[in-house]
C-alpha positions as CSV (number, residue, x, y, z in Angstrom):
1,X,14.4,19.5,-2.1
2,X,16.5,16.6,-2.9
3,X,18.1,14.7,0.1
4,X,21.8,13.1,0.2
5,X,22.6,10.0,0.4
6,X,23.0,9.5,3.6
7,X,19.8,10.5,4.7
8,X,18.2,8.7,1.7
9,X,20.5,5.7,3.2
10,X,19.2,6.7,7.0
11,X,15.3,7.0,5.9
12,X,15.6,3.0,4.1
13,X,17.3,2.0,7.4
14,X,14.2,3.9,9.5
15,X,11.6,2.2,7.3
16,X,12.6,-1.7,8.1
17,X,12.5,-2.6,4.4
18,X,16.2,-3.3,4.3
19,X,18.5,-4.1,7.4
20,X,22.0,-2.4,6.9
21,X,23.5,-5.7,5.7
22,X,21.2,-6.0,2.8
23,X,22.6,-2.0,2.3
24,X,26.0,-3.5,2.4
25,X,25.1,-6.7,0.2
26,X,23.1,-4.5,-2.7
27,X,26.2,-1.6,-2.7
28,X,28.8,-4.6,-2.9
29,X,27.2,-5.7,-6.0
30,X,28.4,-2.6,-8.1
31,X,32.1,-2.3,-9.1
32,X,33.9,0.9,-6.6
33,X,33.4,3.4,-9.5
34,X,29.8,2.5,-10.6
35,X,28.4,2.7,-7.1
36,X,25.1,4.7,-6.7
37,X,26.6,8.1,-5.6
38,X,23.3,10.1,-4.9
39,X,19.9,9.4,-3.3
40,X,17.8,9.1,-6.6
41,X,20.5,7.2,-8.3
42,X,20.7,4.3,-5.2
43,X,16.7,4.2,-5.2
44,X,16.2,3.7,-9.2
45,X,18.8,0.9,-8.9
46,X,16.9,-0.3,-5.7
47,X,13.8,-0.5,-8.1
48,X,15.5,-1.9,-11.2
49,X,16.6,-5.1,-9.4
50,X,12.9,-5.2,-6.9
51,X,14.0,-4.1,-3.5
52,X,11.9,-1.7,-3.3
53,X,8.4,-0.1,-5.1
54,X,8.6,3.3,-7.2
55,X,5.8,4.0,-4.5
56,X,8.4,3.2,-1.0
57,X,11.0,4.8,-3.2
58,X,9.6,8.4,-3.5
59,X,8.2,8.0,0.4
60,X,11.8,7.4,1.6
61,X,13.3,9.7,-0.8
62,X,10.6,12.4,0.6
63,X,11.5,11.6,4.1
64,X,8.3,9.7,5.3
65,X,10.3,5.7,4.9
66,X,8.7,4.8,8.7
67,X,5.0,4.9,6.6
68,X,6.1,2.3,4.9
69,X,5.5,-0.5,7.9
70,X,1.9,-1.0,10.0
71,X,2.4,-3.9,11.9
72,X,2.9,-7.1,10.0
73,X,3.0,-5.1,6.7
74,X,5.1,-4.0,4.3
75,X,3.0,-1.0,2.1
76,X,4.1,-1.4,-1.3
77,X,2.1,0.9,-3.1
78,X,-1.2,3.5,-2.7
79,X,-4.4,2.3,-4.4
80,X,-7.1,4.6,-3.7
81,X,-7.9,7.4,-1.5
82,X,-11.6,8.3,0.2
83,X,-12.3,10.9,2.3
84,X,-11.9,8.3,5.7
85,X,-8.3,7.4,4.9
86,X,-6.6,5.2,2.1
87,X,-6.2,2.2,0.8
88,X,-3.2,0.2,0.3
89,X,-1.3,-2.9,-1.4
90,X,0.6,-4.5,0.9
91,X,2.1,-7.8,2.2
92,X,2.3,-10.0,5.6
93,X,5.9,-10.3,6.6
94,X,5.5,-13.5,7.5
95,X,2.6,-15.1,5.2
96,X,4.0,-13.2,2.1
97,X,0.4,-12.3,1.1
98,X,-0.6,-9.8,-0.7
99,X,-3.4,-7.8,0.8
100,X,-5.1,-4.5,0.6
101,X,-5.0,-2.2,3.9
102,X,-7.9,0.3,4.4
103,X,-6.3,2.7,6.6
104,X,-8.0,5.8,8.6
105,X,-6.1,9.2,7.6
106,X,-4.8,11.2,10.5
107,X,-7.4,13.7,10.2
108,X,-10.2,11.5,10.7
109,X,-8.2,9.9,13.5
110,X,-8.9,12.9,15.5
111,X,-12.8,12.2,15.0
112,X,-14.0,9.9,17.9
113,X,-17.5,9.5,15.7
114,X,-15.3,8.4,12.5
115,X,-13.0,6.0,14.3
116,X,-16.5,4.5,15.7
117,X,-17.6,4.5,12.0
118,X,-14.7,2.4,11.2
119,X,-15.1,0.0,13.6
120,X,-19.0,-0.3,12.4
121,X,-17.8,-1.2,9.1
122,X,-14.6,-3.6,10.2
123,X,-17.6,-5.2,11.8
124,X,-19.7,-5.5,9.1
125,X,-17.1,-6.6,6.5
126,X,-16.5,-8.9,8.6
127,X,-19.8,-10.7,8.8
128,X,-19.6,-11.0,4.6
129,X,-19.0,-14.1,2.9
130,X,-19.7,-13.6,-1.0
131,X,-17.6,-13.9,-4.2
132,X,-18.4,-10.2,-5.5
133,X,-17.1,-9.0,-2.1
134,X,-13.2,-8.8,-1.2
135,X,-13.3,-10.6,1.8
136,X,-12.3,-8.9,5.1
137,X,-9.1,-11.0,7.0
138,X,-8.0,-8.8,9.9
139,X,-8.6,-5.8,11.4
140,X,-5.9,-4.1,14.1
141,X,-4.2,-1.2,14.8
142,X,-0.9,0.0,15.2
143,X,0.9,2.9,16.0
144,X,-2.1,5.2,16.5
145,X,-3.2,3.8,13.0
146,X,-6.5,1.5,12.6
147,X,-6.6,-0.3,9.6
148,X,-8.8,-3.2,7.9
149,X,-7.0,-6.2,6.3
150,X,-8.7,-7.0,2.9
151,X,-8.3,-9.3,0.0
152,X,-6.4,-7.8,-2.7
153,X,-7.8,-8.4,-6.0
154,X,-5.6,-7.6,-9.0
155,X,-7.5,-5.3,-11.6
156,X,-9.0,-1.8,-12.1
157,X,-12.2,-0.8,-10.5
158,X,-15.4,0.0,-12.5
159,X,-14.8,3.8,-12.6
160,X,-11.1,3.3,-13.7
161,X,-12.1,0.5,-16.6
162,X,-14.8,3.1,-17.8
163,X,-12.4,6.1,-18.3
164,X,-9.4,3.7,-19.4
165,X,-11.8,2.0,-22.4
166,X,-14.7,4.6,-22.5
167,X,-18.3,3.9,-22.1
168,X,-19.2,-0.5,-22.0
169,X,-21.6,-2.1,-24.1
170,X,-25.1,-2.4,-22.7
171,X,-24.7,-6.2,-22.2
172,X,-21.3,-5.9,-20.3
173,X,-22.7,-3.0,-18.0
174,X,-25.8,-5.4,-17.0
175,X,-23.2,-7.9,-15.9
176,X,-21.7,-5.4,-13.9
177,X,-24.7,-4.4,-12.4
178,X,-25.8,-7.9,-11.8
179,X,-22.6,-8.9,-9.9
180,X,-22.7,-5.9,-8.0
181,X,-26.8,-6.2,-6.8
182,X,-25.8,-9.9,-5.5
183,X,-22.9,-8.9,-3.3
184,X,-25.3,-6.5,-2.0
C-alpha cells in the first residue's frame, strides 16, 4: 500500500536523517509546479541528488524510517543476513566513517543463550588483530538492539564473487584459501 506524502514526509522526519529544515531547503529547490507531489516521487528525487539510500528510501516509504538510526549510526544500506541478525553499511555521525554493523534480529533478542553468544563473539573479535580479518571497533547497544561495530571493507564476499564470475582458477582459489587459513 502506498503511503501519502505526508506520512512519507512524517516517517523521514521520525528517522533523523533529515531535520524539517533540510525538508524545507530540498522542496525550495524545485520550481512551485515541479515540486515532488507524492511519496515515491519526493524519495526518487531524495536519491537522485544523495540524501538518502534506495535502501532508507523503501524503509521510510514502508513505514519502518526509525530503523534507520542505532546510536551514533546512520544505516545506509543491508549487506547480509545470518540467522543471528544482520549486517549493515553504515556511518558515525560524528566521524563520518563508514562501518559495517552486525546487528542481533529481534527474534534472537528474545534468546538469553544467543544474546550471551553474541557477546562471546564481540569478545572474541575483539581480541583479533590480522589483515584477513575486518577489524572489530565498538560494540554497544541501543534501544534494545546489540550490535558490533566492524570495518567495512568494500567488495563482494567469496560466495558472491563465485556465482557473479562462476567457478575461479585453481591458482586464484589457493590464494583464497591461503589468506583465509592465516586469519584463522
Amino acid at each position: 500500500m502506498a503511503i501519502s506524502l505526508e506520512q512519507f514526509l512524517s516517517g523521514l522526519n521520525e528517522s533523523g536523517l533529515l531535520s524539517d529544515a533540510d525538508v524545507r531547503a530540498f522542496v525550495a529547490t524545485f520550481p512551485a509546479d515541479q515540486s515532488p507531489r507524492d511519496a515515491e516521487q519526493f524519495a526518487r528525487e531524495l536519491m537522485k541528488r544523495k540524501k538518502l539510500t534506495k535502501f532508507q528510501a523503501e524503509r521510510i516509504l514502508s513505514g519502518k524510517g526509525k530503523s534507520l538510526t542505532l546510536g551514533n549510526y546512520v544505516i545506509l544500506d543491508k549487506l547480509g543476513q545470518g540467522g543471528m541478525g544482520m549486517v549493515l553499511k553504515a556511518k558515525h555521525r560524528r566521524m563520518d566513517r563508514l562501518v559495517a554493523l552486525k546487528v542481533m534480529s529481534p527474534a534472537a533478542l528474545k534468546s538469553p543463550d544467543a544474546v550471551k553468544r553474541f557477546h562471546r563473539e564481540v569478545q572474541a573479535a575483539a581480541k583479533l588483530t590480522h589483515p584477513n580479518i575486518v577489524i572489530a571497533h565498538d560494540a554497544d547497544e541501543a534501544n534494545g538492539t546489540h550490535f558490533l561495530v566492524m570495518e567495512f571493507v568494500e567488495g563482494m564476499d567469496l560466495s558472491e564473487l563465485v556465482k557473479k564470475r562462476g567457478p575461479m582458477l585453481v591458482e586464484q582459489a589457493i590464494r583464497c584459501i591461503i589468506q583465509a587459513a592465516r586469519g584463522l
